[in-house]
PDB file of N, CA, C and O in Angstrom:
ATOM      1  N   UNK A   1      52.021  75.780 175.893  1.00  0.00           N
ATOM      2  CA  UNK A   1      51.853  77.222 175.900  1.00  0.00           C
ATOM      3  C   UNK A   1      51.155  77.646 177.178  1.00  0.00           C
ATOM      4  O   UNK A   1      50.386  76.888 177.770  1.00  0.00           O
ATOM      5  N   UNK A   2      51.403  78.718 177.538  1.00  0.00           N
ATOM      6  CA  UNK A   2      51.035  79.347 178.664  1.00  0.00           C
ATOM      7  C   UNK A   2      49.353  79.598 178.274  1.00  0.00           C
ATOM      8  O   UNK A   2      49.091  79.635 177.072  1.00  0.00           O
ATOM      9  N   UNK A   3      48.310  79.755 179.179  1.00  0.00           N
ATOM     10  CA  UNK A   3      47.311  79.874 179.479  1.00  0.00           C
ATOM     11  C   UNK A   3      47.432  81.765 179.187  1.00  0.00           C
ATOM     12  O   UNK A   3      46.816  82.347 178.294  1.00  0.00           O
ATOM     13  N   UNK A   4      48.053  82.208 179.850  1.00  0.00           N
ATOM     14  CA  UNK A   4      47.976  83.504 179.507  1.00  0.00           C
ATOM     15  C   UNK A   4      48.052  84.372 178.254  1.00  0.00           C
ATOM     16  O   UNK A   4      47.300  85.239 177.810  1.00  0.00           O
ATOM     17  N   UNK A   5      49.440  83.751 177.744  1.00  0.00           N
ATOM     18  CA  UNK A   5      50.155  83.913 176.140  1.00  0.00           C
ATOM     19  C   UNK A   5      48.840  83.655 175.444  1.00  0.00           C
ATOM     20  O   UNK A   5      48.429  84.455 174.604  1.00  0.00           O
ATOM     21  N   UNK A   6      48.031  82.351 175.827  1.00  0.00           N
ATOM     22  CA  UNK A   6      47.084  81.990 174.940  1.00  0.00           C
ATOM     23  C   UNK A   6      45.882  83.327 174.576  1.00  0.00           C
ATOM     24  O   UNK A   6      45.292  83.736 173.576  1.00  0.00           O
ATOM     25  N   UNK A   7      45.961  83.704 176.140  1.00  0.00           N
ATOM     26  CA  UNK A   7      44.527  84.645 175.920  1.00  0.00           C
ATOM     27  C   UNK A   7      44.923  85.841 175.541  1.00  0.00           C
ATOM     28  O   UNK A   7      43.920  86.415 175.117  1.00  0.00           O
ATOM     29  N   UNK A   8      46.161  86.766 175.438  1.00  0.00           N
ATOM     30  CA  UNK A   8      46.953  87.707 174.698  1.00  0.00           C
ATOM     31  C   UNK A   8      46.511  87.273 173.664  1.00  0.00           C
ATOM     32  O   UNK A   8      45.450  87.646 173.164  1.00  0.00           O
ATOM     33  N   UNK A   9      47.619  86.029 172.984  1.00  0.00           N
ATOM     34  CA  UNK A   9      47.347  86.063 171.247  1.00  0.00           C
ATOM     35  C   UNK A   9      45.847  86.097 170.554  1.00  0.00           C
ATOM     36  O   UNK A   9      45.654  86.710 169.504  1.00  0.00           O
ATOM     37  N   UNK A  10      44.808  85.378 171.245  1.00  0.00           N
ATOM     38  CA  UNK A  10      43.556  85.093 171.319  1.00  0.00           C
ATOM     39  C   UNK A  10      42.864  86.553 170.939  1.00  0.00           C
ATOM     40  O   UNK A  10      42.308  86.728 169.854  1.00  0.00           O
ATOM     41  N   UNK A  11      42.971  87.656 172.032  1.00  0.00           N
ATOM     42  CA  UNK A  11      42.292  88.820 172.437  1.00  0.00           C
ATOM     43  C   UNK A  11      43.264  89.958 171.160  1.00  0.00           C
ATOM     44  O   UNK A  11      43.008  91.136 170.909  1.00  0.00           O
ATOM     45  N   UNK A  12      44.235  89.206 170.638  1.00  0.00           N
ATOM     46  CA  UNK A  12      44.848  90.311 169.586  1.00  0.00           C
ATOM     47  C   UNK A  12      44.201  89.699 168.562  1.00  0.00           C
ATOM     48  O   UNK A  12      43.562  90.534 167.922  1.00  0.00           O
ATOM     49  N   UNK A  13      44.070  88.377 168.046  1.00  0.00           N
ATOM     50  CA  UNK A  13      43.412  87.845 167.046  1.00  0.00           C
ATOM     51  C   UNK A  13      42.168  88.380 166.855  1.00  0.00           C
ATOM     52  O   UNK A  13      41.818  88.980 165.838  1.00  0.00           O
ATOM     53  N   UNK A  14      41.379  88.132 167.992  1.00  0.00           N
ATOM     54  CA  UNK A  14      40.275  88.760 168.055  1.00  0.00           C
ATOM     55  C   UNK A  14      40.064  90.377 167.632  1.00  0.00           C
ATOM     56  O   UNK A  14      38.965  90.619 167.132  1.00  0.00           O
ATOM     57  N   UNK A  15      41.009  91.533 167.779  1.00  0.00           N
ATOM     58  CA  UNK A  15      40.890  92.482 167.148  1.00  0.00           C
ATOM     59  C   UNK A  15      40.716  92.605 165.722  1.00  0.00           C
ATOM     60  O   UNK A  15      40.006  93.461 165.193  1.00  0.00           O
ATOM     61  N   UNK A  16      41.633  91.398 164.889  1.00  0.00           N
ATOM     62  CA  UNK A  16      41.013  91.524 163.652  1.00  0.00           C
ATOM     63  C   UNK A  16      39.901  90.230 162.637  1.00  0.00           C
ATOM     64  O   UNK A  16      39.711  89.953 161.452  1.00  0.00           O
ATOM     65  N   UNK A  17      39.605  89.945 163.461  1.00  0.00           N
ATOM     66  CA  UNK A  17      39.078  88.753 163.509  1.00  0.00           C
ATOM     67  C   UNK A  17      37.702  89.259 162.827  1.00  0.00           C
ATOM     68  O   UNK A  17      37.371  88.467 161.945  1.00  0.00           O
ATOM     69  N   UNK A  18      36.995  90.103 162.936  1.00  0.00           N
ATOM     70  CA  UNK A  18      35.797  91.006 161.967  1.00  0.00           C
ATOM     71  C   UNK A  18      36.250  91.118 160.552  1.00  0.00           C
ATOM     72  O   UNK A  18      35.555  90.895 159.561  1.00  0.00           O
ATOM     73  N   UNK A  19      37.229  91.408 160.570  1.00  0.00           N
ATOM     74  CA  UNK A  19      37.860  91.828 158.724  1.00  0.00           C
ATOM     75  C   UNK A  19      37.938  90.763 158.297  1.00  0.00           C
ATOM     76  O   UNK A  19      37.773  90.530 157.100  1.00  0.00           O
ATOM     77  N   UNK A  20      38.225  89.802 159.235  1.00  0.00           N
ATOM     78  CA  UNK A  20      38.508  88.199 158.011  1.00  0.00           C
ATOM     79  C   UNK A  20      37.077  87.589 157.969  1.00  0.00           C
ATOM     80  O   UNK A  20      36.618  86.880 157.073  1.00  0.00           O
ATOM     81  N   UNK A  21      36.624  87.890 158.805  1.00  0.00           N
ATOM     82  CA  UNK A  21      35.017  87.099 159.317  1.00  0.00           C
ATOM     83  C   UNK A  21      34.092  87.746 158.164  1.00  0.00           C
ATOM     84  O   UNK A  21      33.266  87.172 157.455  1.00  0.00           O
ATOM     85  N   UNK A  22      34.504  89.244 158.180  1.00  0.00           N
ATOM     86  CA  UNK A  22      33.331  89.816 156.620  1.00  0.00           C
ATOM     87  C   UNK A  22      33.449  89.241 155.149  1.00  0.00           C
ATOM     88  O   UNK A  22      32.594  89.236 154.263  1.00  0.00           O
ATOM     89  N   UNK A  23      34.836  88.725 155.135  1.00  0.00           N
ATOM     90  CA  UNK A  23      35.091  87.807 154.019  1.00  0.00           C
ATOM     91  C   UNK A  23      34.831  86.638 153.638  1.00  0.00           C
ATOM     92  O   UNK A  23      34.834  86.103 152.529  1.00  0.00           O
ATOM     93  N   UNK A  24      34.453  86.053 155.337  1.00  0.00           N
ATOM     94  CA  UNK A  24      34.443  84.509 155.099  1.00  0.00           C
ATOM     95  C   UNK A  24      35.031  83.992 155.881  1.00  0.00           C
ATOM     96  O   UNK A  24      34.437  83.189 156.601  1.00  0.00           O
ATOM     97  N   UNK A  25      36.253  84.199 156.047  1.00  0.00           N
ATOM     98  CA  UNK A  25      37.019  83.654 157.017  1.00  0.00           C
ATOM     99  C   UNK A  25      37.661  83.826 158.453  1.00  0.00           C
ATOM    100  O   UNK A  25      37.466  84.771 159.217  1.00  0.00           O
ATOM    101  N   UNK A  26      38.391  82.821 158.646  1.00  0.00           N
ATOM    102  CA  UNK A  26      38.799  83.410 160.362  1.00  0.00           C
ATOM    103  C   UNK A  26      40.468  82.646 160.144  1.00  0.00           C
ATOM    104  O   UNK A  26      41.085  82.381 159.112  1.00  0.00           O
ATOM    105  N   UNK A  27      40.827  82.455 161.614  1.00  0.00           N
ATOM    106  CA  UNK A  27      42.345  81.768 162.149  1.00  0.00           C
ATOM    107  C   UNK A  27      42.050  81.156 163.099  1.00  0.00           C
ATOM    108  O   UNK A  27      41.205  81.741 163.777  1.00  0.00           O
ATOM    109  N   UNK A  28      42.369  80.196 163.488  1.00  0.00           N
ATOM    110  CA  UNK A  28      43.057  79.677 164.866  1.00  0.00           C
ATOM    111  C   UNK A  28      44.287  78.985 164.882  1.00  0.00           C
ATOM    112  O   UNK A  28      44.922  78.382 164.017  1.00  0.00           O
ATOM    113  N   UNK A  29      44.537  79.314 166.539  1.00  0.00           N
ATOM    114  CA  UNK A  29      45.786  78.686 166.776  1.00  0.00           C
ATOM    115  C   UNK A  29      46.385  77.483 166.398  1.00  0.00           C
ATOM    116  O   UNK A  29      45.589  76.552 166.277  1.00  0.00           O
ATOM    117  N   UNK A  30      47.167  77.316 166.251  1.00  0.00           N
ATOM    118  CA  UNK A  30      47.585  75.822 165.543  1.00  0.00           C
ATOM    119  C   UNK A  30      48.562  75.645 166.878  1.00  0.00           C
ATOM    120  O   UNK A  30      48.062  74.891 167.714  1.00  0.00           O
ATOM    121  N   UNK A  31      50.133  76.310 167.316  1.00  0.00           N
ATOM    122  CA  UNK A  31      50.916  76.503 168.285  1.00  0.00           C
ATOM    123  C   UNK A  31      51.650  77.796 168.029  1.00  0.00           C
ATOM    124  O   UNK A  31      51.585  78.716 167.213  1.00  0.00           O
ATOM    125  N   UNK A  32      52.480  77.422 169.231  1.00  0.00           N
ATOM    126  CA  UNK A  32      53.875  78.530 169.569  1.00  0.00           C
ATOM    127  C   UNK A  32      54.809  78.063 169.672  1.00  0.00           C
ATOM    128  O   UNK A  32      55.125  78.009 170.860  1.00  0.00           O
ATOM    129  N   UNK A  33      56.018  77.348 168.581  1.00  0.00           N
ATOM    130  CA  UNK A  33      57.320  76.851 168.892  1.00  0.00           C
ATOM    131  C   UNK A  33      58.006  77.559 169.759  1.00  0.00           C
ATOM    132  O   UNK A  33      57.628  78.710 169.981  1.00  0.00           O
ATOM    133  N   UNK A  34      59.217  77.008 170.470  1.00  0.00           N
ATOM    134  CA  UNK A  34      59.981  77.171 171.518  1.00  0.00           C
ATOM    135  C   UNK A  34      61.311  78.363 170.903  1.00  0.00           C
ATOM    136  O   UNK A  34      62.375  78.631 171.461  1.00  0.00           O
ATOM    137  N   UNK A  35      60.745  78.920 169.537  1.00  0.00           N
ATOM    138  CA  UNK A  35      61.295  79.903 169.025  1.00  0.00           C
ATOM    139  C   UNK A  35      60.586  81.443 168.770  1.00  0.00           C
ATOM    140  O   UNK A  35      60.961  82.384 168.071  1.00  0.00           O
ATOM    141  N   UNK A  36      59.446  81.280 169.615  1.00  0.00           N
ATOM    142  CA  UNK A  36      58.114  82.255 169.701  1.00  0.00           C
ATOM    143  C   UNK A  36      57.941  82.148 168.141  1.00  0.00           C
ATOM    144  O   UNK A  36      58.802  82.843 167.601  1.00  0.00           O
ATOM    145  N   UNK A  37      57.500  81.808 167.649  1.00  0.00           N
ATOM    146  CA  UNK A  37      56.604  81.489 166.147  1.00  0.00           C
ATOM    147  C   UNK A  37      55.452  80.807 166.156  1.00  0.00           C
ATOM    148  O   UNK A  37      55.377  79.586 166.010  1.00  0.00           O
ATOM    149  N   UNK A  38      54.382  81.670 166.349  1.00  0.00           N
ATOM    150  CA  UNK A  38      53.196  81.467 166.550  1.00  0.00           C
ATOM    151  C   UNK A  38      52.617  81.037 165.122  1.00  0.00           C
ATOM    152  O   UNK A  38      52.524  81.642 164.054  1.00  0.00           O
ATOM    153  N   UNK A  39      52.261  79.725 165.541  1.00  0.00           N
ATOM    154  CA  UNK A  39      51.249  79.109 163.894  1.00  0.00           C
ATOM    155  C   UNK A  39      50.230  79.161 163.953  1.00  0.00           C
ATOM    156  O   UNK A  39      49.733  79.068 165.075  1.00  0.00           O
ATOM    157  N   UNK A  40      49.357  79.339 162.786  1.00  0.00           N
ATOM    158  CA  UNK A  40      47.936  79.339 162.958  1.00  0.00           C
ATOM    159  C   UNK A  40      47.517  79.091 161.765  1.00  0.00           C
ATOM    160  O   UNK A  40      48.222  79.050 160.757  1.00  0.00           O
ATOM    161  N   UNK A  41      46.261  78.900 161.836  1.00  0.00           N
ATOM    162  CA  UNK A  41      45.365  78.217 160.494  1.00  0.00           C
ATOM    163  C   UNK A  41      44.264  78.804 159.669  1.00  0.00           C
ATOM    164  O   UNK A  41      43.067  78.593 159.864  1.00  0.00           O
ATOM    165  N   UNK A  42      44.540  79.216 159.157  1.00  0.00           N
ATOM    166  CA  UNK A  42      43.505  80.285 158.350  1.00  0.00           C
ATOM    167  C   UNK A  42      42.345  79.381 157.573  1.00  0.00           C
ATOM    168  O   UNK A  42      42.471  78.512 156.711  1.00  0.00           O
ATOM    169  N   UNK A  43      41.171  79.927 158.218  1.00  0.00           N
ATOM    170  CA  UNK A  43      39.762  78.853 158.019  1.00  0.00           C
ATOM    171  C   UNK A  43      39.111  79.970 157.131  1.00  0.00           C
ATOM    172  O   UNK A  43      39.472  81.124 156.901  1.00  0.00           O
ATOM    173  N   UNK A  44      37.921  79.167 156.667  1.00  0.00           N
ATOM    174  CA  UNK A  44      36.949  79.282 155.540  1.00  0.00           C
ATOM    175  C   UNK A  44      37.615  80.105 154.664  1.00  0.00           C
ATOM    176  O   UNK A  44      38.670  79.503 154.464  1.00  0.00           O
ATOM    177  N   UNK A  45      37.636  81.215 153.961  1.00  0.00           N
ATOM    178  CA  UNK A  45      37.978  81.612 152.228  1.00  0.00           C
ATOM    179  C   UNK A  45      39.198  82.238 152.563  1.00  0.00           C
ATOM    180  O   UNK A  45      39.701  82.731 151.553  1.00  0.00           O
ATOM    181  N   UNK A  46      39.981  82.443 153.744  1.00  0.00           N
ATOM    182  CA  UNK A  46      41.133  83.119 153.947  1.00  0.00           C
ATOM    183  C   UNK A  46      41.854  81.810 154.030  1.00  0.00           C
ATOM    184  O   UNK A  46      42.742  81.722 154.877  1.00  0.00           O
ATOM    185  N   UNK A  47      41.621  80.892 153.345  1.00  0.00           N
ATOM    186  CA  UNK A  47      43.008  79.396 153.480  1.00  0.00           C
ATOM    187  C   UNK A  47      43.028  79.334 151.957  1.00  0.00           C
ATOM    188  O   UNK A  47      43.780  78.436 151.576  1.00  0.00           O
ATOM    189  N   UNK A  48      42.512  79.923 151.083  1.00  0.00           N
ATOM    190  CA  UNK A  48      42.697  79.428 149.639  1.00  0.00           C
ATOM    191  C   UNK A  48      42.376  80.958 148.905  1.00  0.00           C
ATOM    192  O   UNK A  48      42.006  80.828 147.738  1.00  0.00           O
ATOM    193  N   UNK A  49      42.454  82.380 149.390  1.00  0.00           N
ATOM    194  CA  UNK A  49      42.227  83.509 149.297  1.00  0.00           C
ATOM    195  C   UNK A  49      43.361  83.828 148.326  1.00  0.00           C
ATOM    196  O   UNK A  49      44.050  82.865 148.662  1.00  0.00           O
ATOM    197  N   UNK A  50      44.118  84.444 147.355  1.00  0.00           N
ATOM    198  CA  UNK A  50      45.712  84.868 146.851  1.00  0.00           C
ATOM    199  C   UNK A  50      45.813  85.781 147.738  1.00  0.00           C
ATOM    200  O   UNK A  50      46.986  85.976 148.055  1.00  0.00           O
ATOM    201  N   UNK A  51      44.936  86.535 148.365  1.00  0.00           N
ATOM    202  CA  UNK A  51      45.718  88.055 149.341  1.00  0.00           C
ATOM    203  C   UNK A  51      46.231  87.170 150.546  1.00  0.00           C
ATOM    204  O   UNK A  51      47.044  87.719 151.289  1.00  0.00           O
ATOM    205  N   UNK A  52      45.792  85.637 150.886  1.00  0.00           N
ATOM    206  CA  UNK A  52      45.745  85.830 152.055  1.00  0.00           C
ATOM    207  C   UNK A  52      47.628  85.852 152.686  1.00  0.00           C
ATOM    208  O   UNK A  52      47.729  85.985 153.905  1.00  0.00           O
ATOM    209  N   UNK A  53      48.586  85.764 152.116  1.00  0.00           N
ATOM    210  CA  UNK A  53      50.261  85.674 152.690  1.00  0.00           C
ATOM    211  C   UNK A  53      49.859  87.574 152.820  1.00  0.00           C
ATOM    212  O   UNK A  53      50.824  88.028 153.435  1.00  0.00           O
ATOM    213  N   UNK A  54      49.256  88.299 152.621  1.00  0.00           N
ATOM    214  CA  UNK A  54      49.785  89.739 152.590  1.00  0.00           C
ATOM    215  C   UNK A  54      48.607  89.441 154.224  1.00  0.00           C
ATOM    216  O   UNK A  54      49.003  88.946 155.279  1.00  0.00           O
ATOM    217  N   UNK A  55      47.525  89.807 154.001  1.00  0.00           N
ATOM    218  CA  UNK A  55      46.531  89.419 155.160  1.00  0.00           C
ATOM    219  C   UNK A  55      47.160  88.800 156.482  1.00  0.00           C
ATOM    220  O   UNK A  55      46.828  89.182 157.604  1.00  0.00           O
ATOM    221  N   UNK A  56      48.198  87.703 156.216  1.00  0.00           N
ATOM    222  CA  UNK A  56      48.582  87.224 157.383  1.00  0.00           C
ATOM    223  C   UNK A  56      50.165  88.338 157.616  1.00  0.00           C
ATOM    224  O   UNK A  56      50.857  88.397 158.633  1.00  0.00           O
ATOM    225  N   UNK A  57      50.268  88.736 156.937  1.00  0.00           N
ATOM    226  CA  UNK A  57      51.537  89.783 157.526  1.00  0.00           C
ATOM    227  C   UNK A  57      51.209  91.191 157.815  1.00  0.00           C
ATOM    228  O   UNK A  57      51.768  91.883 158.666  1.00  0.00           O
ATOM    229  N   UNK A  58      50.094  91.613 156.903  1.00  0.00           N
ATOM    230  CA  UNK A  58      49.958  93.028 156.874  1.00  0.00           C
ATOM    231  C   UNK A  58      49.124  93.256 158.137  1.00  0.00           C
ATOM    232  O   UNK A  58      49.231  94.330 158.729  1.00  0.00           O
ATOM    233  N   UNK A  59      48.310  92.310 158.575  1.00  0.00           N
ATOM    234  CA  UNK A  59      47.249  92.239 159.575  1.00  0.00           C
ATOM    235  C   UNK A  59      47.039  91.119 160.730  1.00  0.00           C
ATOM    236  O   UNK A  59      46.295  91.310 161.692  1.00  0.00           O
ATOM    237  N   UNK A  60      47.510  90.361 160.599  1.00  0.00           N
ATOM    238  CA  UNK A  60      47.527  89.180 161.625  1.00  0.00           C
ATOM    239  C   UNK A  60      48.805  89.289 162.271  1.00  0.00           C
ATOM    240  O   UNK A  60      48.973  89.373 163.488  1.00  0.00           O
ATOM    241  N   UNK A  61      50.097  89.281 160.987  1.00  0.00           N
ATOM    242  CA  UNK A  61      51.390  89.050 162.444  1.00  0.00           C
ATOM    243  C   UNK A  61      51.531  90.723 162.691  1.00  0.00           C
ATOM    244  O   UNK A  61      52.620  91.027 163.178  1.00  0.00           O
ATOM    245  N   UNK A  62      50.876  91.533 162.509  1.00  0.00           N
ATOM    246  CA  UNK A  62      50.702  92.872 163.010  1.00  0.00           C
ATOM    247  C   UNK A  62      50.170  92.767 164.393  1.00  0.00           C
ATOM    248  O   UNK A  62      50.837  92.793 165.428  1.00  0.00           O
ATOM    249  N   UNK A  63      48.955  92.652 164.284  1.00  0.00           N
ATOM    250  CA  UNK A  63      47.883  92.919 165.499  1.00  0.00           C
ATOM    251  C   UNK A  63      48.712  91.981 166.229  1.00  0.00           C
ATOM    252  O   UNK A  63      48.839  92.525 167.326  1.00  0.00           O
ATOM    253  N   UNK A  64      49.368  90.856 166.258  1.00  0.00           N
ATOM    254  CA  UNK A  64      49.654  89.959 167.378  1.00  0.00           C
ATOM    255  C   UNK A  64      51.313  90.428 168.005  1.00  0.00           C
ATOM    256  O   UNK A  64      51.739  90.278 169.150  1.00  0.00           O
ATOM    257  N   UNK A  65      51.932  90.959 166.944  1.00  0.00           N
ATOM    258  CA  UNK A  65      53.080  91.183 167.529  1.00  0.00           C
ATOM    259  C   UNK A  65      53.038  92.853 168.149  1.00  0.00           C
ATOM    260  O   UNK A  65      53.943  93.483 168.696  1.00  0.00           O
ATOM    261  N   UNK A  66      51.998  93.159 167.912  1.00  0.00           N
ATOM    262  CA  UNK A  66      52.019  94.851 168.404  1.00  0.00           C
ATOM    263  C   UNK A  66      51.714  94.073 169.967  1.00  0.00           C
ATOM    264  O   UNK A  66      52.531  94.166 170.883  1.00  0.00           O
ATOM    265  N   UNK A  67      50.157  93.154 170.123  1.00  0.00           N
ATOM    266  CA  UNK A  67      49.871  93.151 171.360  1.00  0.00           C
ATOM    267  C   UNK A  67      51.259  92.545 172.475  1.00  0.00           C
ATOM    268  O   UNK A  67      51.455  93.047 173.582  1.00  0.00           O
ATOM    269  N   UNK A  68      52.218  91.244 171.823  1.00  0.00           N
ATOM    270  CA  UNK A  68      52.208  90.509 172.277  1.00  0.00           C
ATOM    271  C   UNK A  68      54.140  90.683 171.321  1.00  0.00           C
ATOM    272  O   UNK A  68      54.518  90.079 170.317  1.00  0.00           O
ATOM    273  N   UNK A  69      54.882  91.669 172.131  1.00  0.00           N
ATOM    274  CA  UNK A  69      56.188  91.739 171.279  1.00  0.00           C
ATOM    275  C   UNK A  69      57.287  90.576 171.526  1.00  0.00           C
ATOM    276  O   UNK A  69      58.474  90.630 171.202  1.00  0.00           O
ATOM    277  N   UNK A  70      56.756  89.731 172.041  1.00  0.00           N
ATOM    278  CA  UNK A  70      57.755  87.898 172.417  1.00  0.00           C
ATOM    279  C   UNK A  70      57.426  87.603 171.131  1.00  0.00           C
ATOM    280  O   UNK A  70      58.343  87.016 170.556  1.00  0.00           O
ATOM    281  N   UNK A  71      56.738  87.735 170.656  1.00  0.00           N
ATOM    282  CA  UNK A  71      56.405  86.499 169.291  1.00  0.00           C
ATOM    283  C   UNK A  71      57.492  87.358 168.423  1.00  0.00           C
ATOM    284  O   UNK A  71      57.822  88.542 168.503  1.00  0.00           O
ATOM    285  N   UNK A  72      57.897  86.358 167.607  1.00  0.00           N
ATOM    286  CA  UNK A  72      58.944  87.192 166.097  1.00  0.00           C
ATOM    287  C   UNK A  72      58.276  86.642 165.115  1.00  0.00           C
ATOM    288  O   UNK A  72      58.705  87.135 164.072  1.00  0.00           O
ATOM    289  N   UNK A  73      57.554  85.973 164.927  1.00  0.00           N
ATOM    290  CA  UNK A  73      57.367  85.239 163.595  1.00  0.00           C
ATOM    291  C   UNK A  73      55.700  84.812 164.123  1.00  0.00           C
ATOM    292  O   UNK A  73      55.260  84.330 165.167  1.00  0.00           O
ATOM    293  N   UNK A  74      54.971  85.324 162.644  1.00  0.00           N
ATOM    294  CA  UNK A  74      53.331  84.717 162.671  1.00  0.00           C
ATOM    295  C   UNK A  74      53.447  83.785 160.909  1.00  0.00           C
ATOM    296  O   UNK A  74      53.677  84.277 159.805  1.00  0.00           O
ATOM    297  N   UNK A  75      53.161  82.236 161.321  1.00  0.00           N
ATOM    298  CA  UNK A  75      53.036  81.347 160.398  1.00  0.00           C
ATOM    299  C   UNK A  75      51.325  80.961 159.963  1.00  0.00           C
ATOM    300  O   UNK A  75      50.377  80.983 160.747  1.00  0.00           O
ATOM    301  N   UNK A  76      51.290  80.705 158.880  1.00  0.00           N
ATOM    302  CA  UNK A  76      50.347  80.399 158.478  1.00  0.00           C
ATOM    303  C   UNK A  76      50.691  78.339 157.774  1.00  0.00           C
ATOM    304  O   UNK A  76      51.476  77.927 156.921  1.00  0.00           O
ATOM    305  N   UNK A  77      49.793  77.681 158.551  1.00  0.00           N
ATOM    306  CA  UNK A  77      50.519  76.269 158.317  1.00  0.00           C
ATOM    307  C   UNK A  77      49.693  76.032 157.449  1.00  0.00           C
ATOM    308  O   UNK A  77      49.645  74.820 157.242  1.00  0.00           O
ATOM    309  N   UNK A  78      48.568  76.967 156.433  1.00  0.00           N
ATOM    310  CA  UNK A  78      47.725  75.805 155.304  1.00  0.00           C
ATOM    311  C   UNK A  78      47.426  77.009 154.602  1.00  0.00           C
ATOM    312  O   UNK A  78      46.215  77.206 154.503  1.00  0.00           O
ATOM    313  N   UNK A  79      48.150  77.865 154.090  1.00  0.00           N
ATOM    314  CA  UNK A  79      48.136  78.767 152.794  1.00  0.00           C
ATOM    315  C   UNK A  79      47.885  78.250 151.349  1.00  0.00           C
ATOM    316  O   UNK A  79      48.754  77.382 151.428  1.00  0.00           O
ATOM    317  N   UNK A  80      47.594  78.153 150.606  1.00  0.00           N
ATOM    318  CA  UNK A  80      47.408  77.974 149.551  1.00  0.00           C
ATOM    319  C   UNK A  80      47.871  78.623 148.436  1.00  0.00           C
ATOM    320  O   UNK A  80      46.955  79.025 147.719  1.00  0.00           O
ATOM    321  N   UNK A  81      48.839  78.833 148.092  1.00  0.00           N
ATOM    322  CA  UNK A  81      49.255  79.556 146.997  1.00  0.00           C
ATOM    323  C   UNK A  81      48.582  79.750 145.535  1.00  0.00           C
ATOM    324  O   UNK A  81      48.570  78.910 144.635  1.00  0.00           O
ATOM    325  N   UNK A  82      47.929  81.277 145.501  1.00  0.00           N
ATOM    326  CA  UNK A  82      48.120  80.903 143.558  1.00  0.00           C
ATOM    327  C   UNK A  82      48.398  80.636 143.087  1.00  0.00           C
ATOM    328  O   UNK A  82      49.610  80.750 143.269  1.00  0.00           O
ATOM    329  N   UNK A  83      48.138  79.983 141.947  1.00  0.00           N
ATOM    330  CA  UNK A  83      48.812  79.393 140.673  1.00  0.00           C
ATOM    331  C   UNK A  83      48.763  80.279 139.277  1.00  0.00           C
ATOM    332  O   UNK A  83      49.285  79.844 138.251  1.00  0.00           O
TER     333      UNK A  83
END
């Protein structure tokens, strides 16, 4: 990944990066396949959260694809599903 791309996705993450942080949790990068699908890893209570698949669409692949319109797809590689 580009050094630059990095600090885009980084500096958009970072916009919402307070809302997950008041909860508990945060993201980081995991990668960017060669299909712009940016993965990332949702740390402390946002990896085992039930909101968190709405959280990563309503607000994460938001803020990153508004900053940063190459990406098509924001993955989350350690979601946890309700049961």
């Amino acid at each position: 990944m580009e050094i630059e791309l990095i600090e885009k996705i980084e500096n958009a993450l970072d916009s919402i990066r307070p809302y997950l942080e008041a909860d508990g949790g945060n993201v980081k990068i995991v990668g960017l396949n060669d299909d712009m699908v940016l993965q990332l890893e949702l740390t402390g209570t946002c990896s085992s959260c039930p909101m968190s698949t709405m959280t990563l669409k309503a607000g994460v692949e938001e803020a990153v694809k508004k900053a940063i319109p190459e990406i098509k797809k924001v993955e989350a590689i350690n979601i946890t599903l309700a049961e």
